[in-house]
Phi, psi and omega in degrees: 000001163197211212240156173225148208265154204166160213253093198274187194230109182281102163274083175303145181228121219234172164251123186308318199281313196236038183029074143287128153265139193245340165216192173185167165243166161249127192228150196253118161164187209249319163244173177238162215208168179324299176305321183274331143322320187298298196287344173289304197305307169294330183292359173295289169316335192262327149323282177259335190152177174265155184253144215298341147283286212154181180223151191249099193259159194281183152231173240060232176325322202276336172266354159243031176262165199265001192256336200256012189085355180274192193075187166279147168224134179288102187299016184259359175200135174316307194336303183308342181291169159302157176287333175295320178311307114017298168278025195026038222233131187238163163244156189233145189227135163261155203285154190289131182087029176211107178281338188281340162258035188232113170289010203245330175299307198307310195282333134295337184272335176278334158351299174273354184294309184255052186223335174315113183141303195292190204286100178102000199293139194242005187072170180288345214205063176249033140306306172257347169241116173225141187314116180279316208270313189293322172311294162297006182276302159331305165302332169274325140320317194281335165311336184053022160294321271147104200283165189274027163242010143263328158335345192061032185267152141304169164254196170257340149348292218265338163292307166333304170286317160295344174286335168300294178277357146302316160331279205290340185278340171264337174294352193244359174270124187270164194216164159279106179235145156279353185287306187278318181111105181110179185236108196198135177309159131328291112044296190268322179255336164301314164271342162304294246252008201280139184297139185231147189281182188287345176279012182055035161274165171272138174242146234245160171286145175293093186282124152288127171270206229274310158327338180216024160290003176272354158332294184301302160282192212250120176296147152179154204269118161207177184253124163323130136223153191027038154080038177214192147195154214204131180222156214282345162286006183243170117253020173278155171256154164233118161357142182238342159068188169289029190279316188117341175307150219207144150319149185071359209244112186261139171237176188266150165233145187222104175262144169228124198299346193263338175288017225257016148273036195193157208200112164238142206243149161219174191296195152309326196269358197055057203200150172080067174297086183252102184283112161241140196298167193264138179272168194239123182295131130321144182270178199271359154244127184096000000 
């Protein structure tokens, strides 16, 4: 019955060579989580492309969630592989505690270089330096004095949309890198650095087209049971309905983390295509 204020979490999706941020998520929660990396990674991809190597991850979440290739995986069927595999594509994990090889450190921190000024802003450090005037804005809100767009908080709508243009104010701002070499936007070294044929065209990243956009999701082998299925990446089940699927009858399932309400299966053969819907539990009372 009324709104709550939280600190979300700006995941950035960056191009190595030329520090670019090329999408991001805004996530309303305390942390970021498998799925929603997942759902960054295709919209990266389905944008711009498949990238020309591979992706280069944090360790921890990004190396043992089972949507991100981790965990076990059953060497008895392609399905089973990772989506980068699948693509012909490797991840990369930097070893834990060494920040100085994660280029996504550098690029948040020039990142916050340009956030002082905005709406609700708390600073780098506020356990210990704290915004007196964002503090009472906050109390008053939490208090329900005071809805929070005269407090001057944002919604995530309306954050989405200035994260945008915070982006593009850093893609367009130049810096000195040893990565790319030289004093240049971002901008600017994503089209210098891009490979070109003997005519000087760019040759362009590989776009899935609309047929194989189920490549990007996570394939798996499973079995019908009591009129559902169920993939170890959900824990939700999905209905098998009037799809024509039977108890025993094992199909291929393709979760796609941006989807997840909705579950599409196929034979063995990758053929006979049925989308089934996520069931939604009845409550235990009412």
């Amino acid at each position: 019955g009324w709104f709550e204020l939280t600190r979300g979490q700006f995941l950035p999706f960056i191009d190595e060579k030329s520090k670019r941020i090329l999408e991001f998520s805004l996530i309303d929660g305390k942390s970021y989580f498998a799925a929603a990396i997942r759902t960054l990674i295709s919209k990266v991809c389905l944008r711009f492309g498949l990238p020309r190597e591979g992706f280069h991850f944090e360790s921890g979440l990004w190396k043992k969630a089972k949507l991100l290739g981790g965990g076990t995986m059953l060497p008895w069927d392609e399905v089973e592989q990772t989506f980068a595999d699948r693509l012909g594509l490797r991840i990369y994990h930097s070893l834990p505690g060494n920040a100085r090889a994660k280029n996504i450190e550098n690029v948040a921190g020039l990142f916050q270089d340009l956030l002082p000024g905005e709406r609700g802003y708390v600073g780098r450090n506020e356990q210990v330096v704290k915004y007196e005037r964002i503090q009472k804005a906050k109390l008053d809100v939490e208090r329900k004095r005071m809805h929070p767009a005269e407090a001057d908080f944002l919604s995530g709508d309306e954050w989405v949309q200035r994260l945008h243009q915070i982006c593009d104010q850093y893609n367009a701002k130049p810096q000195t890198s040893k990565i790319f070499g030289g004093y240049m936007t971002p901008d600017e070294a994503w089209e210098r650095f891009q490979p070109r044929n003997d005519a000087g065209q760019v040759i362009g990243l590989t776009r899935l087209p609309p047929e194989l956009r189920y490549l990007l999701a996570e394939g798996e082998q499973v079995t019908v049971r009591r009129g559902r299925v169920r993939v170890r990446f959900s824990k939700a089940d999905y209905c098998v309905g009037d799809s024509g699927l039977f108890d025993g009858e094992v199909v291929l399932a393709w979760y796609d983390a941006a989807e997840p309400e909705r579950l599409w299966v196929t034979d063995l053969h990758k053929e006979n295509v049925r989308c089934l819907p996520r069931e939604v539990a009845n409550p235990a009372y009412g």
